[in-house]
FINUDREN-371229 format. One record per residue (C-alpha): residue number from 1; x, y, z negated. Coordinates in pm, 1 decimal, decimal comma, padded with zeros to 6 digits. Each point is the difference from the previous one (the first is absolute). Layout:
SITE	pos	u	v	w
SITE	NUM	X	Y	Z
...
//
This chain:
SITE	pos	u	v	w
SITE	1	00795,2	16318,6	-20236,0
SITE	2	-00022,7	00126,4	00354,1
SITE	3	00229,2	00254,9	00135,4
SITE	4	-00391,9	00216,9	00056,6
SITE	5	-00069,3	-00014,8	-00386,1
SITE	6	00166,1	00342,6	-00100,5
SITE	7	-00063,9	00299,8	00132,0
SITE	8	00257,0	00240,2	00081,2
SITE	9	-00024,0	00331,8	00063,1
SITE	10	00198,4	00229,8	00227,6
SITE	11	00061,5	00252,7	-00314,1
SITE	12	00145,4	-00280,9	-00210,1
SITE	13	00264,8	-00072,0	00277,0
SITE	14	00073,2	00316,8	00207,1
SITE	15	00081,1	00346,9	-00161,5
SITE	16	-00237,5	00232,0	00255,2
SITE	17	00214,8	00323,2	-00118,7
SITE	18	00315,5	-00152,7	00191,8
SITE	19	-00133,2	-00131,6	00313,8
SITE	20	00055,0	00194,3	00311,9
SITE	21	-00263,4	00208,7	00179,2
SITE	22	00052,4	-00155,3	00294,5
SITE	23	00220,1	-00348,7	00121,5
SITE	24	00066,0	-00144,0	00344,0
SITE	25	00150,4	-00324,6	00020,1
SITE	26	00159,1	00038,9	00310,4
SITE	27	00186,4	00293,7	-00085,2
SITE	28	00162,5	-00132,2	-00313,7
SITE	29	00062,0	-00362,0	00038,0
SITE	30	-00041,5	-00017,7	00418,4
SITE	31	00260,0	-00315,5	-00053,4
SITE	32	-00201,6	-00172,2	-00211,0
SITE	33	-00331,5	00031,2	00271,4
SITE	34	-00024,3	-00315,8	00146,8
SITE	35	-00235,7	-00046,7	00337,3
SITE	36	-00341,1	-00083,0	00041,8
SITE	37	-00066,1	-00334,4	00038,5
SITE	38	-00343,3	-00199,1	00091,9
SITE	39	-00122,0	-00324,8	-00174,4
SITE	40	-00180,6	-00061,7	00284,3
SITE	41	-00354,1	-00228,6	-00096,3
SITE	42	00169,7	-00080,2	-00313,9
SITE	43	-00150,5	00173,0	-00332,7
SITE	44	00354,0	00019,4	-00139,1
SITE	45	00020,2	00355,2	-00038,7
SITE	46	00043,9	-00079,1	-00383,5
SITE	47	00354,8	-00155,2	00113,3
SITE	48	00087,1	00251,7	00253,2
SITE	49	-00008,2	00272,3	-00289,9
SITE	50	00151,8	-00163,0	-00249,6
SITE	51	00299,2	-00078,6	00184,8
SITE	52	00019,9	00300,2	00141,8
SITE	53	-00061,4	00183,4	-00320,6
SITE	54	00297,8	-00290,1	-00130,3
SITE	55	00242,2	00103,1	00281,7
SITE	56	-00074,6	00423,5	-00037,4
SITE	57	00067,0	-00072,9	-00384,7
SITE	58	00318,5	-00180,8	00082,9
SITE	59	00106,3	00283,2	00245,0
SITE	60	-00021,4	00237,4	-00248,9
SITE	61	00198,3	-00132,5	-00213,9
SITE	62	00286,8	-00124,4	00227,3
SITE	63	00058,2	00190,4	00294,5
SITE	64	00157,8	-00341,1	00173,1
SITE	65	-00378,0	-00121,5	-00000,9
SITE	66	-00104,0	00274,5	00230,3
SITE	67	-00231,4	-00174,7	00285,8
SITE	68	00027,3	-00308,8	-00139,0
SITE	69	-00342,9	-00213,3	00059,3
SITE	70	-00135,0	-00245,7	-00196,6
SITE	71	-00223,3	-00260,4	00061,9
SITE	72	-00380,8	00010,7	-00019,2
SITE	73	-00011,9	-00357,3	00166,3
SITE	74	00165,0	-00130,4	-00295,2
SITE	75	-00299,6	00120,7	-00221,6
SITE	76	-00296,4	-00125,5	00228,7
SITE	77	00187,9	-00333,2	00080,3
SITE	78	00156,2	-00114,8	-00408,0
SITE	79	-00153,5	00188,4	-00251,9
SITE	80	-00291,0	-00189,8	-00160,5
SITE	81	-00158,9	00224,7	-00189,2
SITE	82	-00120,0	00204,0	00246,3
SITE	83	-00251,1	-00079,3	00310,0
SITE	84	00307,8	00062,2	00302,9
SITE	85	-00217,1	00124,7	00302,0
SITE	86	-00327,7	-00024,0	-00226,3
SITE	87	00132,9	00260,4	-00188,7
SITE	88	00222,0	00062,4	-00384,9
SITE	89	00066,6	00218,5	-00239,3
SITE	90	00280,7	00240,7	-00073,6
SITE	91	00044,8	-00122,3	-00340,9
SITE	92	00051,0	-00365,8	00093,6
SITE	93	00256,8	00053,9	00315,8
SITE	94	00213,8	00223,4	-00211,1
SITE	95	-00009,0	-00288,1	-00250,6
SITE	96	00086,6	-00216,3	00280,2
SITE	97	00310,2	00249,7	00052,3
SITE	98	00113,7	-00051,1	-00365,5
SITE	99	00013,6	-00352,0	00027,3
SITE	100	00118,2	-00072,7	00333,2
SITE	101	00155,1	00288,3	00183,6
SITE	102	-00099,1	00071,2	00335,8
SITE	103	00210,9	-00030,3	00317,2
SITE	104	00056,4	00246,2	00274,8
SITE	105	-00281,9	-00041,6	00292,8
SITE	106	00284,8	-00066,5	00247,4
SITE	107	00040,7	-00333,7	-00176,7
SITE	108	-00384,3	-00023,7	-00023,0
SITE	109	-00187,5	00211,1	00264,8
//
């Protein structure tokens, strides 16, 4: 079964009554913002997000993870379900995270 076969809808997951009328990012989490980065003439943007989205999720849950950045290269270079600079899917590279970790992009720019 593919991870497309169900459809969810936003009403199943989110309660509409209790979200906010308005939410900036920046305002309530500004540690967890990390900076823009550029992939260059690589179609990895489907790493970039995920471990960015990986590394604002970690943030928020442990303040010691503020700014840390994790590496995209990792993605486009090891994981083999996806297409690296050809590009992947969201589903597979946080898969890929599950299995294997993912290391800082210090160790891995």
């Amino acid at each position: 079964m593919s991870p497309w076969d169900e459809t969810i809808k936003l009403e199943q997951v989110v309660d509409a009554a209790a979200l906010p009328s308005a939410f900036t990012w920046l305002t309530q989490n500004k540690a967890c913002v990390g900076n823009v980065r550029s992939q260059l003439n690589c179609g990895s943007c489907w790493a970039f997000s995920s471990t960015s989205t990986l590394a604002d999720r970690a943030c928020l849950s442990n303040s010691n993870l503020a700014g840390v950045v994790l590496s995209p290269e990792q993605l486009v270079m090891c994981d083999t379900n996806d297409g690296g600079c050809n590009g992947g899917s969201l589903y597979w590279a946080w898969q890929f995270f599950e299995q294997n970790g993912v290391v800082n992009d210090s160790c891995m720019p």
